[in-house]
C-alpha positions in Angstrom: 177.7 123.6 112.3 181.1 122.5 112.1 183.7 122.4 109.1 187.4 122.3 108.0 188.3 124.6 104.9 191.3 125.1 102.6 191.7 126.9 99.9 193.9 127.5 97.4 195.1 129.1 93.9 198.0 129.0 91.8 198.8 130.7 88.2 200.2 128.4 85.5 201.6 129.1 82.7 199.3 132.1 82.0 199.9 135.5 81.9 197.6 135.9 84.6 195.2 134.4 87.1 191.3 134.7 86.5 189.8 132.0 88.9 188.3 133.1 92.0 186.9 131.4 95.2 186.3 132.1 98.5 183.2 131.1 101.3 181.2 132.7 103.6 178.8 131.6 106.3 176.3 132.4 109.4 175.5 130.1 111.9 173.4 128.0 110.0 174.5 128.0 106.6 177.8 128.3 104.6 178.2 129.1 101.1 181.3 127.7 99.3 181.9 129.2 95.3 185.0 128.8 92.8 184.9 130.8 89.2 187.2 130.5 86.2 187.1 133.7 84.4 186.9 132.7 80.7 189.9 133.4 78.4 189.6 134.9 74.6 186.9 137.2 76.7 187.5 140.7 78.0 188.4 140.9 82.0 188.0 137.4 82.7 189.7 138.0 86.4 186.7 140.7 86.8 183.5 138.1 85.5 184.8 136.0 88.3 184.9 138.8 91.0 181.7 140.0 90.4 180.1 136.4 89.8 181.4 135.8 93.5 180.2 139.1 95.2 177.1 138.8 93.7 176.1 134.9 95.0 177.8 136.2 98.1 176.0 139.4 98.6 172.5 137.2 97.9 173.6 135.0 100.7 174.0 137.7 103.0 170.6 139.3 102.9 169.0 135.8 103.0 170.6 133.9 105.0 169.1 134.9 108.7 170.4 132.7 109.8 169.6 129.8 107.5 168.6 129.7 103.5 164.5 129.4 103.6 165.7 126.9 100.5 169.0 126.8 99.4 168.4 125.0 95.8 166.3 127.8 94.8 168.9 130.4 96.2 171.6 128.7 94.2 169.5 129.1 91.2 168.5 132.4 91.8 172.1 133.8 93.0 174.1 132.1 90.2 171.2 133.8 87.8 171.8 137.0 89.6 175.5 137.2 89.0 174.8 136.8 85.2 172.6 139.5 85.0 175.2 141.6 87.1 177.7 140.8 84.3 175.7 141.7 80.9 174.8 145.2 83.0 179.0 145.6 83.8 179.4 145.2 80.2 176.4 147.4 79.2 177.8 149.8 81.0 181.1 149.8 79.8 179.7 149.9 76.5 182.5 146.4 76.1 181.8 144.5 72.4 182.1 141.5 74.4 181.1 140.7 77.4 183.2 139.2 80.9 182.5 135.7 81.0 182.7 132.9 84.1 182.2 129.8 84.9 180.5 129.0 88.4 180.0 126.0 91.1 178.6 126.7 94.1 178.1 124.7 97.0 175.3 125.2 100.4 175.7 123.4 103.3 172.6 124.0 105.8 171.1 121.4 107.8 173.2 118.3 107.8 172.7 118.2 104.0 174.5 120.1 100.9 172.9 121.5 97.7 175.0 122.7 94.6 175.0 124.4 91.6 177.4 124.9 88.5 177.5 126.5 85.1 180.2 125.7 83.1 183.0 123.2 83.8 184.3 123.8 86.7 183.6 121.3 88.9 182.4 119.8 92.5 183.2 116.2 94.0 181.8 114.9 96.7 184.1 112.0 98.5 182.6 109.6 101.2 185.6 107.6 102.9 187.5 106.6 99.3 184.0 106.7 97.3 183.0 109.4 94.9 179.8 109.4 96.2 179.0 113.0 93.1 180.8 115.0 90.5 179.2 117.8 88.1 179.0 117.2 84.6 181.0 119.9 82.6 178.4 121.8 80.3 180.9 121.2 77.4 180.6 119.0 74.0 183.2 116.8 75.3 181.2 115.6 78.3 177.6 115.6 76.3 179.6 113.2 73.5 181.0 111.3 76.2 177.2 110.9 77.6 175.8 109.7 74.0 178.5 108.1 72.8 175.5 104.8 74.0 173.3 106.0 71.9 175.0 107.9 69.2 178.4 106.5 67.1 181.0 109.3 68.4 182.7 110.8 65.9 185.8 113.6 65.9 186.6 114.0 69.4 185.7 117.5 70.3 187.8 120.2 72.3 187.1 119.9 76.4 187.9 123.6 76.2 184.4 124.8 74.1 181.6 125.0 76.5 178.2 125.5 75.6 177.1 127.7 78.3 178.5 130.0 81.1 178.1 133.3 82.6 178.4 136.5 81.1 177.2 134.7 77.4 174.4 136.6 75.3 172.0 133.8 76.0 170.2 132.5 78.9 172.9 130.1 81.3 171.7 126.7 81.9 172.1 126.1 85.8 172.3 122.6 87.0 170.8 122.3 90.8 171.3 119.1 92.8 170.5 118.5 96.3 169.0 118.1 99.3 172.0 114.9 99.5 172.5 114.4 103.4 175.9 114.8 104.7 178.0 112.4 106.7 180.8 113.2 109.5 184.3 113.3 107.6 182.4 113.9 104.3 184.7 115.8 101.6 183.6 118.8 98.8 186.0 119.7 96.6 185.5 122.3 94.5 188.2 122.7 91.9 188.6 125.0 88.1 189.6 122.8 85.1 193.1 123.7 85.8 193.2 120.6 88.2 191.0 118.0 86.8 192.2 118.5 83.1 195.2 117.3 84.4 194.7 114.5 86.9 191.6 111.7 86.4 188.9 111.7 88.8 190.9 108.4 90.4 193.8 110.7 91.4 191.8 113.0 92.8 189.4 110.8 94.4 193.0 109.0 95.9 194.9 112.2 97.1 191.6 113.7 98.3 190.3 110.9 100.6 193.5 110.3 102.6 195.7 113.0 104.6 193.6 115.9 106.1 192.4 118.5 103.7 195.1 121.1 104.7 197.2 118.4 103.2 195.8 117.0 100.1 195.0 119.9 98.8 197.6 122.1 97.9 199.4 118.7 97.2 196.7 117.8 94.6 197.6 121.3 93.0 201.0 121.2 92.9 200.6 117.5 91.1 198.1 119.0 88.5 201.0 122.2 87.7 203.7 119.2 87.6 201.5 116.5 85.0 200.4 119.6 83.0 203.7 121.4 82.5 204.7 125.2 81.6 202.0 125.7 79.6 199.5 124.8 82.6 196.0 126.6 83.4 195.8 128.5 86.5 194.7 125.9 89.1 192.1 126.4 92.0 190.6 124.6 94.4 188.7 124.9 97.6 188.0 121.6 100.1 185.2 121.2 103.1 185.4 118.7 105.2 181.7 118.6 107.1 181.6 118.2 110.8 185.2 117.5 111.0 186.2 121.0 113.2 185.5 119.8 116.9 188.8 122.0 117.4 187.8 124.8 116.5 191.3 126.7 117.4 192.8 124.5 114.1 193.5 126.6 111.4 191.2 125.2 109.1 188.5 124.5 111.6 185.4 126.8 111.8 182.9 126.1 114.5 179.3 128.3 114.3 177.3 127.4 117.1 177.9 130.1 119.0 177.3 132.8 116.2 174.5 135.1 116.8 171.5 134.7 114.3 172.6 138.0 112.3 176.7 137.1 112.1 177.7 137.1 108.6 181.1 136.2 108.0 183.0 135.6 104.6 186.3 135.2 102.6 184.4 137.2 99.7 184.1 140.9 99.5 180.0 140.8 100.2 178.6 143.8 101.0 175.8 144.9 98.8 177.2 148.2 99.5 180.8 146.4 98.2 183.1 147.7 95.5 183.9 145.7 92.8 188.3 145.8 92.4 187.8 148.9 90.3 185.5 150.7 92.6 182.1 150.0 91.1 179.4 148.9 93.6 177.6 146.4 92.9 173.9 147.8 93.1 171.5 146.5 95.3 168.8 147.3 93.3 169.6 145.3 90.2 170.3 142.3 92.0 166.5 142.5 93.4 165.3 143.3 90.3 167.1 140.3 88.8 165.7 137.9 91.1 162.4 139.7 90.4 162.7 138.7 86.8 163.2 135.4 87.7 160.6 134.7 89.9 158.5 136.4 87.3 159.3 134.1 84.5 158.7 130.9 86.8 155.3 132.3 87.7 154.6 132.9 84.2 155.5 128.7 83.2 153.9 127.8 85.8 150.6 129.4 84.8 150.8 128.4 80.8 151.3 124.5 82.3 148.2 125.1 84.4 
């Protein structure tokens, strides 16, 4: 397995930065996650931490050295990291609870699977074609998809989202994939910091022409510029699939000489890992939250039968 990878995050005009991203990867698989921490919510920065650690963590105990199938880890991961959050804030005895949202991307076997809750986003670029993009879970996007069949009225605010991380309620997850990869291929995964502020042609543009190392901080620095002083903190993280032959470049990764249990990552993943304020993140509730939910899909399954 061979990729390029650049990633990078800049604070706007907020008082601090709450998006976090980072990858990791064996020889056969490599995970690839971006959260926005969500603001009017306590310790937004820390929802986005422990959302991370926990898909990261998952990957690491099931990834030996590929994903036995990576949509249903994505699911199960993403899943896990909200249930990780409602016990930080249980714990903490917190009113309100952290809240993130999540994409995550899984390349494995010439093909890439992805999940997201929330709005920030994934592209997937062919050459100059948008070949994918998430849809936000927000009102804006779900008007914008009836606005066929249903006469759209007030424009809502992009910023309310009906579903995220860290929320009361069950997260709606959004899966897609097996989609089989191409040479050059790009992923871009990216917080709403960066495509509230440029249209998907612009990004489309920047991100299909100069190498990655390249376009992307450039694309960042465009989306601080067009939004101004008062700018959300921007983040983004590019792949570019089967494009390290040199592996020596400093954004090229080549795994095929890896040993089947070499686990390497950008993101604190230890299940024996501290969170930033020394809490571990327990390897027992993340089990038993993947329990749950293989519990609940038996359970459907049998009342459909």
């Amino acid at each position: 397995m061979r990729f390029s990878v650049y990633q990078v995050s800049r604070r706007g005009g907020r008082a601090k930065n709450e998006d976090r991203m980072g990858y990791c990867y064996t020889r056969d698989a490599g995970l690839f996650a971006l959260a926005d921490g969500m603001g009017g919510h306590p310790e937004g920065d820390m929802a986005a931490q422990v959302a991370l650690q926990t898909l990261a963590a998952v990957f690491q105990r099931e990834a030996r050295p590929a994903l036995l199938d990576p949509a249903r880890f994505l699911h199960e991961a993403v899943m896990a990291g909200h249930h990780q959050l409602l016990r930080y804030a249980t714990s903490r005895a917190l009113v309100d609870s952290p809240r993130t949202t999540i994409v995550a991307c899984v390349m494995q076997g010439s093909a890439a699977y992805w999940a997201h809750c929330g709005d920030s986003r994934l592209y997937l670029l062919r050459g100059d074609k948008l070949v994918a993009r998430t849809r936000d879970h927000s009102y804006t996007e779900l008007q914008e998809a009836m606005a066929q069949l249903v006469p759209a009225q007030e424009r809502m605010n992009r910023n309310v989202l009906f579903t995220c991380l860290g929320s009361p309620g069950k997260p709606m997850i959004d899966t897609t994939g097996p989609l089989l990869l191409h040479p050059g291929d790009r992923v871009l995964l990216c917080s709403d910091g960066l495509w509230s502020a440029l249209p998907d042609a612009v990004i489309t543009a920047a991100l299909a022409g100069p190498s990655i190392s390249d376009a992307v901080p450039e694309l960042v620095e465009q989306a601080l510029r067009q939004a101004g002083p008062r700018s959300d903190n921007v983040t983004a993280l590019a792949v570019e699939w089967e494009s390290a032959r040199d592996s020596t470049a400093p954004t090229g990764v080549s795994t095929q000489a890896l040993g089947d249990d070499v686990f390497a990552s950008t993101i604190q993943a230890s299940l024996q890992g501290e969170t930033e304020d020394g809490d571990e993140l327990d390897e027992a509730e993340i089990e038993r939250s993947i329990r749950e939910i293989n519990e609940a899909i038996q359970r459907s399954s049998s009342r459909r039968s």
